[in-house]
C-alpha positions, 0 to 999 in steps of 0.5 A: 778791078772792082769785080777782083775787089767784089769777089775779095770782099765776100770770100773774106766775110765768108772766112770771118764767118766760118772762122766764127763757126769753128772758133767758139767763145770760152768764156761767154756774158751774154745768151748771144755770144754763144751763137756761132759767129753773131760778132760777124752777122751783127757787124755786117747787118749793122753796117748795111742798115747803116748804109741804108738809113744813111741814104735814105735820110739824105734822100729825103732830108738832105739833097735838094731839087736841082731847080732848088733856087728857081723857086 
């Protein structure tokens, strides 16, 4: 089951990417939107560096030894 939701997860970011590769923006503000598909690059990156500080900060700030109250 999870492999079936692991190959689920990559096709759709492959879709999402090449959807953005074939669908420009029209109208652009910014330098970046012009690069094709950076919504979905930029969200991705995005959410795995948020996984990773997430994590490292709770293994170095938040969880405790397990001999915590032997102290």
């Amino acid at each position: 089951m999870v492999r079936i939701f692991k190959y689920l997860f990559f096709i759709s970011i492959s879709l999402i990417v090449l959807i953005g590769l074939f669908l420009p923006h029209e109208h652009v503000n910014f330098w970046w939107e012009k690069i094709p598909a950076f919504d979905a690059i930029f969200g991705f990156a995005g959410c795995v560096l948020i996984v990773f500080v997430s994590k490292a900060l709770g293994h170095h700030w938040l969880q405790r030894n397990e001999d915590y109250y032997d102290d």
